[in-house]
C-alpha positions as a Markdown table, in Angstrom:
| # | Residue | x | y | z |
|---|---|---|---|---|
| 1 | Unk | 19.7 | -10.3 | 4.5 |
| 2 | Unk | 19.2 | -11.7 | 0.9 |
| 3 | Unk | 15.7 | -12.2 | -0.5 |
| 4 | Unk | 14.2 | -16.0 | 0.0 |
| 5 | Unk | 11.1 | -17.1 | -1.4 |
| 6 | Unk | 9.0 | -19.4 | -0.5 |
| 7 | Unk | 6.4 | -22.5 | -1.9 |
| 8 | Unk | 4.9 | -25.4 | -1.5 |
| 9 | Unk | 6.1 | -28.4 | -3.1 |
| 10 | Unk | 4.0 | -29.6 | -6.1 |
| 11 | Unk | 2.4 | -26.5 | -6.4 |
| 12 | Unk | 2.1 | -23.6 | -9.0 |
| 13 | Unk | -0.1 | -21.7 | -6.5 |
| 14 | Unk | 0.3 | -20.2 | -3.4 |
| 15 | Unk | -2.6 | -18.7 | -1.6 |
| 16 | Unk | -2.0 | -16.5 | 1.4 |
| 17 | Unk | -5.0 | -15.4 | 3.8 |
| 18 | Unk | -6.3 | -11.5 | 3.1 |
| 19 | Unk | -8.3 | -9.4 | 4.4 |
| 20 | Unk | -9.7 | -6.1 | 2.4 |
| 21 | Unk | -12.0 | -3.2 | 2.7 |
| 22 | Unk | -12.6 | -0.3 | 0.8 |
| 23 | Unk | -11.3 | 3.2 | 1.9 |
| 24 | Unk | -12.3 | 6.5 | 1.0 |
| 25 | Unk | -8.8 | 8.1 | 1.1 |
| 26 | Unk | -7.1 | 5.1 | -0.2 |
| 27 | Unk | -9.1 | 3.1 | -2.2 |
| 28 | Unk | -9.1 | -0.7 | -1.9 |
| 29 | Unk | -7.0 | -1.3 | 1.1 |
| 30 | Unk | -5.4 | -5.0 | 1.6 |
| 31 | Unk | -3.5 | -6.6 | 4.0 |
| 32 | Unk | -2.3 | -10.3 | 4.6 |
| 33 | Unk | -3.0 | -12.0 | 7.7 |
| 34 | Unk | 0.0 | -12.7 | 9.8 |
| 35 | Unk | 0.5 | -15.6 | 12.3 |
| 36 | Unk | 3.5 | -16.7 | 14.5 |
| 37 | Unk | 6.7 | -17.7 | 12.1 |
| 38 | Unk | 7.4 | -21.9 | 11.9 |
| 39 | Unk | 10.5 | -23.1 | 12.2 |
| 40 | Unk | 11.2 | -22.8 | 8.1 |
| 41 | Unk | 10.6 | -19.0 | 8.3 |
| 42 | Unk | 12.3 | -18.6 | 11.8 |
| 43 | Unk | 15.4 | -17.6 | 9.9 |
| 44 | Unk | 13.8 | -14.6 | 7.9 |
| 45 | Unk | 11.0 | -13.7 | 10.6 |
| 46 | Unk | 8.9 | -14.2 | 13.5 |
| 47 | Unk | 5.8 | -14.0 | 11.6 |
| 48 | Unk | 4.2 | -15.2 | 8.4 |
| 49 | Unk | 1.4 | -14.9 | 6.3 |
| 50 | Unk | -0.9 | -17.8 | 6.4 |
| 51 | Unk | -0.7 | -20.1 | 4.1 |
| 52 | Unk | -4.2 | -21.6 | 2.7 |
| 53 | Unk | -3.6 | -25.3 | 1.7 |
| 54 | Unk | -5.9 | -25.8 | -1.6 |
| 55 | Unk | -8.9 | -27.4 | 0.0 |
| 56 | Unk | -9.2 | -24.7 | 2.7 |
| 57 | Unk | -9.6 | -21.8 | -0.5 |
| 58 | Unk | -13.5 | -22.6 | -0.7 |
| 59 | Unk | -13.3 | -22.0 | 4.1 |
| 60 | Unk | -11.3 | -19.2 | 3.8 |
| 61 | Unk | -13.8 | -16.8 | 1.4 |
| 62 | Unk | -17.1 | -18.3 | 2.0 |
| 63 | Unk | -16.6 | -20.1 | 5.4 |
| 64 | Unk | -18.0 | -17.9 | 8.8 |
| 65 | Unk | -16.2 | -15.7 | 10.1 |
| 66 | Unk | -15.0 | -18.9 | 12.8 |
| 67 | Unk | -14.2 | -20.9 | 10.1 |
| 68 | Unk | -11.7 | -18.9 | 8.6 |
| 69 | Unk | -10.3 | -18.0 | 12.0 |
| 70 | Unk | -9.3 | -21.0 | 12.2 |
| 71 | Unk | -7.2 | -21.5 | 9.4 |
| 72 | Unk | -4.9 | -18.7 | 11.5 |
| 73 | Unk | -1.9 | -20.8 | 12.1 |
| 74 | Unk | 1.6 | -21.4 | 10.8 |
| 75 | Unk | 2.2 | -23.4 | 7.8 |
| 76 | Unk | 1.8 | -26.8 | 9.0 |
| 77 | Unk | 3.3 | -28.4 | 5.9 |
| 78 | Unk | 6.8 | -28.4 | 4.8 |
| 79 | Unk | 7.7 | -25.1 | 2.5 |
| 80 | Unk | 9.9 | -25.1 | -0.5 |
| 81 | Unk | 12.6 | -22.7 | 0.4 |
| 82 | Unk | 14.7 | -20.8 | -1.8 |
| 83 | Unk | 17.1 | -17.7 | -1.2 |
| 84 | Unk | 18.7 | -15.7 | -3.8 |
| 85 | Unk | 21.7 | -13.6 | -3.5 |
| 86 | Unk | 19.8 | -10.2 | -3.9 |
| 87 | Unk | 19.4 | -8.4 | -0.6 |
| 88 | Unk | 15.8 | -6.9 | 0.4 |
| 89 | Unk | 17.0 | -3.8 | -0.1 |
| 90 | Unk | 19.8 | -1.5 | -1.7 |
| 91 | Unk | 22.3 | 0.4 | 0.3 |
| 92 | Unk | 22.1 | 4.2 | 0.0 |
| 93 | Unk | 25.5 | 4.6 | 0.6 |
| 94 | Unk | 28.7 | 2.4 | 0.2 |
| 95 | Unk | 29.4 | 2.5 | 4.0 |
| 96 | Unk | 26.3 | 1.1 | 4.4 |
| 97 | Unk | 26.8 | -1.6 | 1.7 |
| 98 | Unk | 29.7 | -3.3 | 3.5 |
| 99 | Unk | 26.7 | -4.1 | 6.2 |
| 100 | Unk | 24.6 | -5.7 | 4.0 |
C-alpha cells in the first residue's frame, strides 16, 4: 500500500481530535482519537482520526467533556485525497519487495 494523504479542500489546516496526559515513564503521552473509517478512507482503513471542522476547534478544547464527545464521528465533509507512490513502509528484504 502506497502512502495517501489527506485534507480538506480550501484549507491550509487540518485539525485532528487528541487526547494527552502526562506520564511518569514516558513523558507527555498523546494519542488521536479514532472513529469508524468513511467511505473516502475505506480504501486505506476502517478507522480514522477525527477530523475537527474549524468552528468546532473552540468545542473540542474548552467544550465539556459531552461536547467534545460529540464531535466523535467520521468526517462528514468531502476530503481531499491524494496518494503518492511511496509505500508505508520499506521491504527488508527483496523477496518481500515484490509484495509490496
Amino acid at each position: 500500500m502506497t502512502r495517501t494523504w489527506y485534507s480538506l479542500p480550501g484549507e491550509d489546516l487540518l485539525a485532528v481530535a487528541g487526547l494527552w496526559r502526562a506520564t511518569a515513564e514516558w513523558g507527555d503521552a498523546y494519542s488521536m482519537v479514532m472513529v469508524d473509517g468513511n467511505e473516502q478512507m475505506a480504501e486505506v482503513h476502517d478507522r480514522m482520526p477525527v477530523i475537527l471542522m474549524r468552528d468546532e476547534w473552540a468545542q473540542w478544547v474548552d467544550g465539556s467533556a459531552d461536547d467534545a464527545f460529540g464531535l466523535c464521528r467520521p468526517c462528514q465533509g468531502e476530503l481531499t485525497v491524494d496518494h503518492s507512490a511511496m509505500p508505508w513502509a520499506k521491504a527488508r528484504t527483496a523477496a518481500a519487495a515484490q509484495l509490496i
